[in-house]
C-alpha positions in Angstrom: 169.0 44.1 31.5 169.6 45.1 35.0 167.2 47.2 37.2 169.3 50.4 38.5 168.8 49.2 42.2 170.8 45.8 41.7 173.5 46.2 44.2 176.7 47.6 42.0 178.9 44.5 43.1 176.7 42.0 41.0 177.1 44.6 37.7 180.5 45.2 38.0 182.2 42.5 40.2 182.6 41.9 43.8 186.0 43.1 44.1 185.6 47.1 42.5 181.7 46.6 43.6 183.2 46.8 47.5 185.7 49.6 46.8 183.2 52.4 45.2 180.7 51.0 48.2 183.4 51.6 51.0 185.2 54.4 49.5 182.0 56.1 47.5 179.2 55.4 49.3 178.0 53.9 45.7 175.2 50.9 46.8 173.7 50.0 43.3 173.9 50.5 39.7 171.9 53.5 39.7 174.3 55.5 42.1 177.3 54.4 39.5 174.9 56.1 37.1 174.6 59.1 38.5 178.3 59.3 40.2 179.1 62.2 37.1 182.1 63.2 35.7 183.8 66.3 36.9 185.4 67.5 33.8 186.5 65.8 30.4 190.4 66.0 28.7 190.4 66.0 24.8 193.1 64.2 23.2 195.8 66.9 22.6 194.9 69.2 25.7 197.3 69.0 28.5 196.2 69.7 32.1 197.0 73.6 32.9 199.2 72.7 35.7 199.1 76.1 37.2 195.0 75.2 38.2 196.6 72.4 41.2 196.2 72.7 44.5 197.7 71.5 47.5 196.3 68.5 48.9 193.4 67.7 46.1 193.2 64.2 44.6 194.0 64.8 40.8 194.3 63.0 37.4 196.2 65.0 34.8 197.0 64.6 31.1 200.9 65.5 30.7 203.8 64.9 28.4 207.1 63.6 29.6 209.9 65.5 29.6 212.5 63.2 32.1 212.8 59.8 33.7 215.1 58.9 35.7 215.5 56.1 38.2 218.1 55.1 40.8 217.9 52.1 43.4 218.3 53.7 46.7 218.4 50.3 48.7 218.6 46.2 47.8 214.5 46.4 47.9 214.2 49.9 47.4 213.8 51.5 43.9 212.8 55.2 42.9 211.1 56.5 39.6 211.2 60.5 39.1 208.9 61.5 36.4 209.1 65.2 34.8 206.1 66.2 33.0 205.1 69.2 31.5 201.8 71.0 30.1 203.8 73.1 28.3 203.9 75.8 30.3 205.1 74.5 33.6 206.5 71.4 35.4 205.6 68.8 37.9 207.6 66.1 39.9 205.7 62.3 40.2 207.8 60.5 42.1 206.9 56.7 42.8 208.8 54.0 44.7 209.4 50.2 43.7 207.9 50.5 40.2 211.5 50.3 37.9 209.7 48.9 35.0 208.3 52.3 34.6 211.5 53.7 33.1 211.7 51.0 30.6 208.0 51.6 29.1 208.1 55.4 29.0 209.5 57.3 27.0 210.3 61.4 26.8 207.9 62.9 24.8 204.9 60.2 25.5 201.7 61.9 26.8 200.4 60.0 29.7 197.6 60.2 32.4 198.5 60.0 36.4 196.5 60.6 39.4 196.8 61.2 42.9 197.6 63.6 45.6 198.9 66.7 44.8 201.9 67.7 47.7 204.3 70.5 47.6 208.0 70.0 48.0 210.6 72.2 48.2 208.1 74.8 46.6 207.2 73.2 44.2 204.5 70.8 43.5 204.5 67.1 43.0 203.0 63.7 42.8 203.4 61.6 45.6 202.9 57.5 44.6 200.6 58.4 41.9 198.8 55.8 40.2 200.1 56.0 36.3 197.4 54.6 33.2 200.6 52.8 31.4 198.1 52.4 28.7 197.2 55.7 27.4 195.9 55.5 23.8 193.2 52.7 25.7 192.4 56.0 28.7 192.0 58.8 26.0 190.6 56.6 23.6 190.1 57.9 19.9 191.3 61.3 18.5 188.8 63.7 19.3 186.5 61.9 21.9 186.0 63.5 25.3 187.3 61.4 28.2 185.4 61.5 31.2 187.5 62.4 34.5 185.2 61.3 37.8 185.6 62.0 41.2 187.6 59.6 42.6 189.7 58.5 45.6 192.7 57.2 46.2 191.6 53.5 46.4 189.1 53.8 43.1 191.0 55.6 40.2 189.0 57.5 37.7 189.9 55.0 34.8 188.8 52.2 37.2 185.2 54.5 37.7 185.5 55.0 33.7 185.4 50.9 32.9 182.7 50.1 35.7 180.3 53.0 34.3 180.4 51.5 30.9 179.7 48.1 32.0 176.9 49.8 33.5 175.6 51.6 31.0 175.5 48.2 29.0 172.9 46.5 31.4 171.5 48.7 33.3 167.7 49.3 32.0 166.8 52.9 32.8 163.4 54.0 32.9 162.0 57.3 31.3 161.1 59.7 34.4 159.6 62.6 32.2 156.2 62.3 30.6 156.5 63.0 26.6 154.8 66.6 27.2 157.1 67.9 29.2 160.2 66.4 27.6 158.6 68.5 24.5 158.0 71.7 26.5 161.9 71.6 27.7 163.3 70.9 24.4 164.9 67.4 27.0 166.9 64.5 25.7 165.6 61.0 27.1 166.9 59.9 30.2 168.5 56.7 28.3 170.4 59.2 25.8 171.2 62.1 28.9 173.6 58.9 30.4 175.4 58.0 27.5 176.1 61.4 26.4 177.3 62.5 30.0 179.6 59.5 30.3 180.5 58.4 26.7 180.2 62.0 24.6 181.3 62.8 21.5 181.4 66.5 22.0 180.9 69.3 24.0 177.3 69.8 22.5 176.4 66.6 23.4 177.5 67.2 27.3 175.8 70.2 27.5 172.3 68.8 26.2 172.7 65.9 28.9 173.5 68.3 31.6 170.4 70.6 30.8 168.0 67.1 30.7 169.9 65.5 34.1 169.7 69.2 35.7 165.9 69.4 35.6 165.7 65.8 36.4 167.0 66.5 39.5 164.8 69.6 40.2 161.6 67.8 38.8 162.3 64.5 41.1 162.3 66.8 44.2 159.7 68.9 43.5 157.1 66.0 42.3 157.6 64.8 45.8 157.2 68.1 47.4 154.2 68.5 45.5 152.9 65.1 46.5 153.1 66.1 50.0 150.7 69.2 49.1 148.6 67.5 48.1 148.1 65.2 50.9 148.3 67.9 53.2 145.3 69.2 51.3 143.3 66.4 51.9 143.9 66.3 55.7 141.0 67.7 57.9 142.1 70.1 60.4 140.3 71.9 63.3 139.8 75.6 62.1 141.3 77.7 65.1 139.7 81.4 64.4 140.4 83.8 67.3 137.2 85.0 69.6 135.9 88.4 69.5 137.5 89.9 72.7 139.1 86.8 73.6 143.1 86.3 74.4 144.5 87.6 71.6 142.1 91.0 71.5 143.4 91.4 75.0 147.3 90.6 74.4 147.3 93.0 71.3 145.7 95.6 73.5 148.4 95.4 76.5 151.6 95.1 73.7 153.9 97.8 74.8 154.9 98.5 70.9 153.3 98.4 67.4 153.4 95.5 65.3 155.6 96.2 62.1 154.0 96.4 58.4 155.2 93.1 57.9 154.6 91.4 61.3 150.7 92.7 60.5 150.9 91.4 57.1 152.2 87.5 58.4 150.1 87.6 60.8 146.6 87.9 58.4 148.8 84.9 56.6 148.7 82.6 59.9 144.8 83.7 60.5 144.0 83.0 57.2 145.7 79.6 57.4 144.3 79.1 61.3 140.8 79.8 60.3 140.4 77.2 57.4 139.1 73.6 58.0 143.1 72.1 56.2 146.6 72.1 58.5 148.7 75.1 58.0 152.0 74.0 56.9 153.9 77.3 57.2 157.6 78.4 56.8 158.4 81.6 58.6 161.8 82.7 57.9 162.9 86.2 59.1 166.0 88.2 59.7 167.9 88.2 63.5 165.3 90.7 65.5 162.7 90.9 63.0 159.9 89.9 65.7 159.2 85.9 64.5 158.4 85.2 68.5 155.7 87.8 68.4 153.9 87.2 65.4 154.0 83.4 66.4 152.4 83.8 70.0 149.4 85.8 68.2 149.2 82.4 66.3 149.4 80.8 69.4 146.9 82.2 71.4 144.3 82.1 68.6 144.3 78.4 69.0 144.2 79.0 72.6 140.8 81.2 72.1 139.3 78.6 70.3 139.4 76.0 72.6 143.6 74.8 71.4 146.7 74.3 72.9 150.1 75.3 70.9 153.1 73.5 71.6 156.3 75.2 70.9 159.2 72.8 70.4 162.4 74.4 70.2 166.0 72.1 70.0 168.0 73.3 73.5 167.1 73.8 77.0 168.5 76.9 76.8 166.6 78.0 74.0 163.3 76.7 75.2 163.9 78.6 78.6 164.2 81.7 77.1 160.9 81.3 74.9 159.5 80.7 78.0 160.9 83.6 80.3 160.0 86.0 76.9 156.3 84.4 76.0 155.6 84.9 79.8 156.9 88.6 79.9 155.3 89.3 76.5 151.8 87.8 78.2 152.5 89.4 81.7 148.6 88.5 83.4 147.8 87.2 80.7 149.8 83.8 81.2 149.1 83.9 84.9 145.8 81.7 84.7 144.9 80.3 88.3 147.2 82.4 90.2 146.8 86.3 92.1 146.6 88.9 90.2 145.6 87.2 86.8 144.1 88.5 83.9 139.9 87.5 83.4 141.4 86.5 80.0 144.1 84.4 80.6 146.1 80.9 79.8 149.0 78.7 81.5 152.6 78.6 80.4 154.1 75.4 80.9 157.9 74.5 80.4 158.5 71.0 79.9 162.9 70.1 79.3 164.5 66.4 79.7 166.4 67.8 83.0 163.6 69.4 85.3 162.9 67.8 88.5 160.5 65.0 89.2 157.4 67.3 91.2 157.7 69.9 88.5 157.4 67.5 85.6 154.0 65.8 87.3 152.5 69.4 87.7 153.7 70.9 83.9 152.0 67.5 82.6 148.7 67.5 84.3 148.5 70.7 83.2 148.9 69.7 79.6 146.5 66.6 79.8 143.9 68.3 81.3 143.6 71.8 79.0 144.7 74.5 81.7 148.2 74.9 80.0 147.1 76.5 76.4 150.9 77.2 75.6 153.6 74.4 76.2 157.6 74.8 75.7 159.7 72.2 75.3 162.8 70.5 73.7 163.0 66.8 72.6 161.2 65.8 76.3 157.8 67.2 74.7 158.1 63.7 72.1 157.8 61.3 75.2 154.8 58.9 75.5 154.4 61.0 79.1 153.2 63.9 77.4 149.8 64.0 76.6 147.6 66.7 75.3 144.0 68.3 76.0 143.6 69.5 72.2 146.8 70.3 70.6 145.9 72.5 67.7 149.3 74.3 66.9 152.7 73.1 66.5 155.5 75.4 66.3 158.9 74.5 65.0 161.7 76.6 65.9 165.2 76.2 64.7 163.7 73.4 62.5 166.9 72.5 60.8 167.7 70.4 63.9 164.4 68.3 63.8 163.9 65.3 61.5 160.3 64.6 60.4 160.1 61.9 62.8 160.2 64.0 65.8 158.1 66.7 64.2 155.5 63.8 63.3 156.0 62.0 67.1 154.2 65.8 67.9 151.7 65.9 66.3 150.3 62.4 66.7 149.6 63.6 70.0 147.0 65.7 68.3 142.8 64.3 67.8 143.1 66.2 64.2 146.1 66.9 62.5 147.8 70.2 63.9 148.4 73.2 61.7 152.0 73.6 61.8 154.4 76.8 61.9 158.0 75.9 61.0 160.3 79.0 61.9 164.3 79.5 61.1 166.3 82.7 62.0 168.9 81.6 59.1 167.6 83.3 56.0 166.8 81.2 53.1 167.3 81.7 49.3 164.5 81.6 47.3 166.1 79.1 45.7 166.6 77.0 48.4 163.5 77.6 50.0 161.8 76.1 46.6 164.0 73.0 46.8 164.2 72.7 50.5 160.9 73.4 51.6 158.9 72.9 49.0 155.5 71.7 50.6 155.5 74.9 53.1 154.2 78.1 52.3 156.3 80.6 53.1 156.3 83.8 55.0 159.1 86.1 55.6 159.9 88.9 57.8 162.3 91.7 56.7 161.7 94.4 58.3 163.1 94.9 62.0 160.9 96.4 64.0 161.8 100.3 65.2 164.5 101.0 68.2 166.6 97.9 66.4 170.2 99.7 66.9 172.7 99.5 64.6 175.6 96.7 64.7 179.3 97.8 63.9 181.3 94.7 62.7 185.2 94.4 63.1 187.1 91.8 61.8 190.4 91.7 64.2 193.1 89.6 62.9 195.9 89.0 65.8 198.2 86.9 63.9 199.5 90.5 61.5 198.2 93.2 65.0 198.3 90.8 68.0 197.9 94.5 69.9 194.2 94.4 68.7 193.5 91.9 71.0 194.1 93.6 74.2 192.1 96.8 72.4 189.6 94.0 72.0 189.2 93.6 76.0 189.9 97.2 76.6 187.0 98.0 74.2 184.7 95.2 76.3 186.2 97.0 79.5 184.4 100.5 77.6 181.1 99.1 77.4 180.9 97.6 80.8 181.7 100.8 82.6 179.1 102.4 80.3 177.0 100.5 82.4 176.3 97.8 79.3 177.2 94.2 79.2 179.0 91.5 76.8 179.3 88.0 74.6 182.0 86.1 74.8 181.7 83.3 72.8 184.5 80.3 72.2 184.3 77.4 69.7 185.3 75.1 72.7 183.8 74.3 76.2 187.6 73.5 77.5 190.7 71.0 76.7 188.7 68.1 76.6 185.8 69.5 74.6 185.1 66.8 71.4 181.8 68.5 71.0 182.9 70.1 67.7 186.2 68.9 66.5 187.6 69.7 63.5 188.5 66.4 61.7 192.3 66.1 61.3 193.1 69.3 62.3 195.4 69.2 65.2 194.9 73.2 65.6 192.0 72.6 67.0 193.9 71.6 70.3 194.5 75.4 70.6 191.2 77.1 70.0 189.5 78.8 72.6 187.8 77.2 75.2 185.1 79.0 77.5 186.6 77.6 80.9 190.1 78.9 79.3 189.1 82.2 78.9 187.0 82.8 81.2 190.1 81.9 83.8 192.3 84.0 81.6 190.2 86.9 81.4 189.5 86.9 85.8 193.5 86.5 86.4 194.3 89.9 84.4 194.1 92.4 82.5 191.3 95.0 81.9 188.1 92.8 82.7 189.9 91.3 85.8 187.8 92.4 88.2 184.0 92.4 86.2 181.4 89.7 87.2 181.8 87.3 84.9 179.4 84.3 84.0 180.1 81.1 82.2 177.5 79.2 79.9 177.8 75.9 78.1 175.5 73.0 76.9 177.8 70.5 79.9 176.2 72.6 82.9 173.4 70.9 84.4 170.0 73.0 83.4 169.3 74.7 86.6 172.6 76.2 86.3 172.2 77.1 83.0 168.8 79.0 83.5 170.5 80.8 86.6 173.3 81.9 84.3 170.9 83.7 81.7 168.5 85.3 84.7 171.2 86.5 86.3 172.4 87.9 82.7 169.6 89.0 81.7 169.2 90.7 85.1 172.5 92.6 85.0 174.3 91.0 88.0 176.8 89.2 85.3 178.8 92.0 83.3 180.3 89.8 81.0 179.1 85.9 79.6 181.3 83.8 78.2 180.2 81.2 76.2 179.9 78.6 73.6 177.5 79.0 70.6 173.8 78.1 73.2 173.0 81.5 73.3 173.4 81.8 69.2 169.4 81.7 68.3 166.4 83.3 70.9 168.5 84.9 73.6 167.2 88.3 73.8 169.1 90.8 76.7 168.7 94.6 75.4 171.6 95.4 77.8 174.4 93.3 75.8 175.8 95.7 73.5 179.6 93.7 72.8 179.9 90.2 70.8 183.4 89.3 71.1 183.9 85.7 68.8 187.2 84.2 69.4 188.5 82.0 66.3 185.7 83.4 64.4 187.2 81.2 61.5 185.7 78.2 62.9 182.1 79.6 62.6 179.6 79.3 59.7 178.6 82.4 58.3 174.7 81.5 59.1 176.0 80.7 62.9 178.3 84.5 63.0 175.4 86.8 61.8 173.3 85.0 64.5 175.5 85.4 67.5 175.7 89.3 66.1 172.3 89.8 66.1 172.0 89.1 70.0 173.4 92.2 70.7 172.4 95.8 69.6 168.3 95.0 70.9 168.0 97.7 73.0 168.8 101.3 73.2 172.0 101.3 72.1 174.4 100.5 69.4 176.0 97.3 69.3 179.4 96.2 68.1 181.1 92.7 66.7 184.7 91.8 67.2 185.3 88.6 65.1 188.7 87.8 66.2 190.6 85.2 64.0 193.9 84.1 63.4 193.4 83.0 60.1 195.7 84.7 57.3 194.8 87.5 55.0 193.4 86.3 51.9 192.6 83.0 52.9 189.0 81.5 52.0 187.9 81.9 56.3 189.1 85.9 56.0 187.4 86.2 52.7 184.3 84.8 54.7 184.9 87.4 57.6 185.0 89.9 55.6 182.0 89.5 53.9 180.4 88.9 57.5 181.5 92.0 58.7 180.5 93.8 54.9 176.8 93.7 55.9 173.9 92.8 58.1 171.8 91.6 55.1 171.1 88.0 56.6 169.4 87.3 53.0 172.8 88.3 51.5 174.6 86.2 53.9 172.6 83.3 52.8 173.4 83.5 49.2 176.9 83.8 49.7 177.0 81.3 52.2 175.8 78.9 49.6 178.3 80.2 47.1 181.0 79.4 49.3 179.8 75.9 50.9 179.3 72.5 49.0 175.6 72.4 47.9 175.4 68.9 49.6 175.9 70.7 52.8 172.5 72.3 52.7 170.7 70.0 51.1 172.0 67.4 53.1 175.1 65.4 51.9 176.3 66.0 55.3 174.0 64.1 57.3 174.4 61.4 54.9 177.3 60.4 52.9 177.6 61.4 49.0 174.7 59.2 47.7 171.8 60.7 45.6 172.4 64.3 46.8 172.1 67.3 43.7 175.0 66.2 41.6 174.1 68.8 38.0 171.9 71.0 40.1 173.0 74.4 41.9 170.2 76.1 43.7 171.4 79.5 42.8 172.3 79.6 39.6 169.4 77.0 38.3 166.5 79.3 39.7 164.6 79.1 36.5 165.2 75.6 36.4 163.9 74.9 39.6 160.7 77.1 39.3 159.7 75.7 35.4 160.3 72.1 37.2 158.2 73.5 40.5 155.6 74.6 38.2 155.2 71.1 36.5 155.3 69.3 39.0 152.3 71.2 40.6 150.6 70.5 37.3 151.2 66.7 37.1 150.4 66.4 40.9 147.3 67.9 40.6 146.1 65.6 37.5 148.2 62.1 38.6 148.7 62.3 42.2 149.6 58.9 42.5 151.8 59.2 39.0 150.0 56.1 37.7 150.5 57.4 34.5 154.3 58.0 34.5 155.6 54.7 36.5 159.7 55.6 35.5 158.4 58.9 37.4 156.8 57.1 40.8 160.0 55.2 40.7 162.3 58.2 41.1 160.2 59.9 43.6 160.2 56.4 45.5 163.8 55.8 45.5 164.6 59.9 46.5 161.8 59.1 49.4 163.5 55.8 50.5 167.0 57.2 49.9 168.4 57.8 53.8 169.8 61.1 52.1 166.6 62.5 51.4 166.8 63.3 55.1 167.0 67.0 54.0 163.7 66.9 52.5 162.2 65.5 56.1 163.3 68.5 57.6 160.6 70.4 56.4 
């Protein structure tokens, strides 16, 4: 027997060992293991035909109804194949293979795969690969034939054979301890494999899916509860607030009243502050619910007992404006050393990759010797340069963008470990907030706070009313001589933008571009003659700052620009979010760049123009965009609509070891009876000495490069 991290091309051969590696991303036995089946056929049960789609990779089980074959040149041979599933017809047409007429027959039930095109209307099989051997794919009369997720260069019956091999060595440890396998009503983890890849019925499928689905939950949340625990055992500064210190006096000045829920995370964060173990806190909150606020009360309680907070947010753009609103939010207050101070006050110091050489030596003395309490930053804050006084806080913002190496690089620079505040704009599921970040405590803000206006969303599509677009500037033209101002914002920065292409997709060539536009927009038509401003993450960062003070000033009418003023920009003036080829936006990423208008006295509106045609998956997504402002909503059907791997991190990392049986919304009880177990083992094993197959799974997710989505927390 095998262990399941012996590299798959010494248990199944070099040569298919290098293909499912290369084409795969399938490293060792244990991947093969775990690389499921995506359906089953049952001797007898044709492939429905009408379920094809354009452009999948797809094996089908069909009868023959026509051969024919004709030689088209000396060295040039064609085979058309007719099949049916009774109901309808498809085309396989293959080149230089004439033996295949000879050894089929009409009537013969076969199994091809390939790509699925569309000819003439109707659909066909280009080249497709045909199992000449049936009876030895389908096997016996009545057995379920696994069908796996393949690729052009590794067939599903080539998968098939190198599974079973595998399943033959491959020694496979029992992750669950006895008690809980009882408590589940779970299969063993030797019997889930065979039954998901060799099973005799459907009963059997099921009964591995139900053990493999809370394998995957359990593994995840074990190590989530590991990291708990650990957490637990760190010693922390407590950071309580002084009796009529900073904070007393910031409350007192606020021009507005905290909401119910901005007062109730706010005892949350105190609560954490004041005890002797880091805060590791996840506050999540919808676009405009007050998050900056409620974290600079956190802040400046760490500043009152003798702390600094450091605020490290992913652009320069970003990080500018939580400087320009933490210093208007703190008016005297963050005016320490100069006229006209408050006798309670701190220092606000900005530190980005870009600022100049004199201003980087002042914002860092002022860090390394204490005067600076509160310190802003992007990446630049992780260099050695940076020192701190007595970093107590660290604040997380946008924290999807930050691995836990740069969030660790932080707070080393710390004596004690830091209490930490993770925040995210992007609502989360429950679901995915149990799976994702697991070893944070979460706090969430719902409630906007009063004076929020209402947004109006419009989805415009030019491609059936191309007349709506020049309403579209006509209705930006409205709200600028109303004295208000507008987004424009493009997928593109101009022709030569490969910032965010589109794989394959030569339309990308003609999406929107900011320098386009904004050109287009100044040569004619309604906004010809508006002041018009231009923002994009190329501009050097002096521009860029001079850009959003002049917007946020009023001296620029209308901004166009790419998706750097999605998160944190805050201008109550900007009433109009115009989003050209809304299509290529994520629905997370479009209820964001809504939510920067409508912050000040009056209502806002959302144009999401898109060519894109009706019925199509990117106007279903639209729609439902423009269907509500429920970012929690949004979230949920987000995930319904997007590969699970894509939030939990596939992307980032290739197709290896990612939640294969488990969906985060529709396995909630799965993931909360495994989140509850784990929390329970944890607490009596922390090192899981007494479940070694368990310590091994939780090593191999830890070690795994695509357990980068766990690090994110």
């Amino acid at each position: 027997m095998v262990s399941q991290s012996a590299k798959v091309r010494d248990v199944v051969g070099h040569k298919t060992g290098t293909i499912l590696v290369s084409s795969l991303g399938i490293e060792t036995a244990g991947d093969l293991l775990r690389h499921y089946p995506r359906r089953y056929y049952e001797r007898g049960q044709l492939t429905n035909l009408a379920e094809l789609r354009v452009g999948e990779q797809a094996t089908i089980q069909v009868k023959i109804v026509k051969i024919s074959a004709v030689r088209l040149r000396p060295k040039l041979h064609k085979t058309d194949i007719v099949v049916t599933d009774g109901t309808g017809r498809l085309t396989a047409t293959l080149f230089n293979r004439p033996y295949l007429a000879k050894k089929l027959e009409e009537g013969d039930e076969i199994v091809m795969s390939g790509e699925i095109e569309s000819f003439r209307g109707k659909l066909q099989l280009k080249q497709p690969e045909v199992a000449e051997d049936a009876d030895a794919f389908l096997g016996d009369a009545g057995k379920l034939m696994p069908v796996y997720p393949a690729t052009a260069k590794m067939r599903t019956w080539t998968i098939r054979k190198a599974v079973r091999t595998a399943l033959d060595v491959v020694d496979l440890p029992e992750t669950l301890p006895e008690e809980i396998r009882q408590r589940h009503k779970l299969i063993s983890i030797d019997q889930a494999m065979r039954w998901i890849h060799r099973p005799e019925d459907w009963d059997q499928v099921a009964e591995a899916r139900k053990r493999l689905r809370f394998d995957e939950a359990f593994v995840v949340q074990v190590v989530l509860a590991q990291r708990r625990h650990l957490a637990a055992l760190e010693p922390a500064t407590p950071r309580a607030p002084r009796a009529g210190g900073l904070l007393a006096a910031f409350d007192a000045q606020l021009p507005f009243t905290l909401t119910a829920g901005q007062r109730a995370v706010s005892e949350e964060l105190m609560s954490d502050l004041a005890r002797p173990v880091p805060m590791h806190r996840l506050l999540q909150g919808e676009v405009g619910s007050g998050k900056t606020v409620v974290a600079l009360r956190a802040m400046l309680a760490v500043v009152d007992s003798g702390g600094q907070a450091a605020l490290l947010a992913p652009t320069e753009v970003l990080a500018q404006q939580h400087a320009r609103s933490i210093e208007a939010l703190l008016g005297p207050l963050g005016q320490q050393g100069q006229l006209g101070a408050a006798e309670e006050s701190t220092t606000v110091a900005l530190v980005t990759g870009s600022m100049g050489a004199a201003a980087r030596r002042e914002a860092l003395l002022d860090i390394g010797v204490g005067n600076a309490g509160i310190v802003i930053g992007t990446h630049a804050l992780l260099e050695n340069t940076v020192q701190f006084f007595d970093l107590g806080l660290v604040v997380v913002d946008e924290q999807h963008r930050f691995g836990v190496e740069q969030r660790d690089a932080l707070r080393s620079k710390a004596p004690t470990p830091p209490h930490v505040l993770v925040m995210t704009a992007t609502p989360i599921p429950r679901t995915v907030a149990m799976t994702v970040f697991g070893d944070l405590e979460t706090s969430t803000l719902a409630e906007l706070p009063a004076g929020r206006q209402p947004i109006e969303t419009t989805v415009v599509p030019v491609s059936e009313k191309p007349h709506w677009l020049r309403r579209t500037w006509e209705r930006a033209r409205e709200e600028i001589d109303n004295g208000r101002q507008v987004y424009v914002v493009c997928p593109r920065i101009d022709a030569t933008d490969a910032d965010n292409p589109l794989p394959d997709n030569p339309s990308w060539a003609q999406a929107a571009s900011v320098e386009e536009i904004a050109s287009q927009l100044a040569a004619e038509g309604p906004l010809s003659d508006v002041r018009i401003g231009v923002l994009h993450g190329r501009l050097p960062a002096e521009e860029k700052d001079d850009v959003m003070r002049r917007f946020a000033g009023g001296a620029i009418d209308l901004l166009v620009a790419t998706t750097v003023i999605e998160v944190g920009v805050d201008v109550a003036n900007a009433t109009a979010m115009i989003v050209l080829d809304a299509d290529r936006f994520g629905i997370s990423q479009l209820h964001q760049l809504r939510g920067r208008v409508g912050r000040g006295d009056h209502p806002g509106i959302c144009l999401l123009i898109t060519h894109a045609d009706e019925g199509s998956p990117a106007r279903e997504r639209l729609g439902g965009v423009a269907a509500t402002l429920d970012g929690f909503e949004l979230a949920r059907l987000d995930l319904e609509q997007r590969r699970e791997g894509d939030v939990l991190g596939e992307r980032q990392s290739g197709s290896r070891r990612t939640l294969k049986m488990l969906q985060v919304l529709r396995d909630e009880q799965v993931i909360a009876q495994a989140r509850d177990d784990a929390r329970e083992l944890v607490a009596a094993d922390p090192l899981l000495d007494r479940s070694p197959g368990l310590a091994l799974a939780a090593k191999l997710l830890v070690d795994d490069e695509s357990a980068d989505y766990l690090d994110k927390s």
